[in-house]
N, C-alpha and C positions, 0 to 999 in steps of 0.2 A: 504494500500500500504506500500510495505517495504521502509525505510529509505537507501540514499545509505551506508552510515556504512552496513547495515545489508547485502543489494547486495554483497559489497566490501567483508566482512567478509565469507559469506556464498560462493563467487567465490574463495576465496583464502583457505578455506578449502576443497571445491572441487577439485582443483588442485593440492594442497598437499594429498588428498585421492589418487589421480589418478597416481601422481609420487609415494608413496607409493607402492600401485599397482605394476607398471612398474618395478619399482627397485626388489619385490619380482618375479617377472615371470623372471627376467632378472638371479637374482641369482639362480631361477628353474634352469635354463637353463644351464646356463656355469659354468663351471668346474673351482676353482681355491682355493686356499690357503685357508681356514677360509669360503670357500663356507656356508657350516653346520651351524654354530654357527650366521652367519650373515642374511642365509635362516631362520631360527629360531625366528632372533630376528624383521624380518621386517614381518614374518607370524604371528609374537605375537604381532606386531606394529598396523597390518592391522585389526586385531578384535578387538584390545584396545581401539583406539583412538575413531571408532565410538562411543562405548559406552560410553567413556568418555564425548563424545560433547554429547550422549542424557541424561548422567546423571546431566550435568551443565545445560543443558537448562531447565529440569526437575527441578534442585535445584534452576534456578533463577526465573520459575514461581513460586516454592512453596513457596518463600521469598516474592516473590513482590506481590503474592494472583491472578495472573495472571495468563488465560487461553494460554500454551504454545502447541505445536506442539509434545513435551513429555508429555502431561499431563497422569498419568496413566488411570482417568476414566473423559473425557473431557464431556461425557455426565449426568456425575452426579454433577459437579461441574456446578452452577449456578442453584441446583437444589431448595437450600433453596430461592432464589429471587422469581424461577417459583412460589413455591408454597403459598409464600407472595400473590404475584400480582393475582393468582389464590383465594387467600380467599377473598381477597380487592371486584376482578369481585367479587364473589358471594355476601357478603355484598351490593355491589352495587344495583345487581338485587333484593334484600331483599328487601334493600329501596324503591326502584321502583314502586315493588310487594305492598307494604305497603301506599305507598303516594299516588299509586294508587285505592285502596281499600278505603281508606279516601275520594279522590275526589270523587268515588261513591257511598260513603255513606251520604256524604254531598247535593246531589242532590235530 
């Protein structure tokens, strides 16, 4: 479950995505002074900033060694633990195999 910080943080950048938005279709729209240069600068605003929030969320998993929401290969990450816990199982049934083989050799 997200923290409210994280709620709080991720509604207030929705809302500023949204007024972003607004404010570009607004200056689509109407006609005035500096239209162009302002159209320009909130059309170059609106594909920035996303990529900004997925490149920081991206750079604070890759700090903190944490599986994030950017991660570029989320399924390969965790992949050195799987294959840990995967040799361990198989050692395990080794021994199993082997203690068992003893208990029937014993008898």
């Amino acid at each position: 479950m997200y923290s409210k910080k994280q709620r709080r943080a991720a509604l207030i950048g929705v809302i500023l995505l949204a007024m972003l938005l607004l404010a570009t279709l607004i200056t689509a729209i109407f006609n005035f002074d500096g239209e162009g240069k302002l159209f320009k600068a909130f059309l170059f605003a609106t594909i920035a900033v996303p990529i900004l929030i997925w490149v920081y969320i991206w750079l604070y998993g890759a700090v903190t060694k944490k599986r994030t929401i950017a991660s570029v290969f989320p399924e390969i990450e965790g992949l050195e633990e799987a294959r840990k816990q995967q040799l361990q199982d198989m050692i395990s049934e080794e021994n199993s195999r082997e203690e068992a083989n003893v208990t029937e050799t014993k008898s």
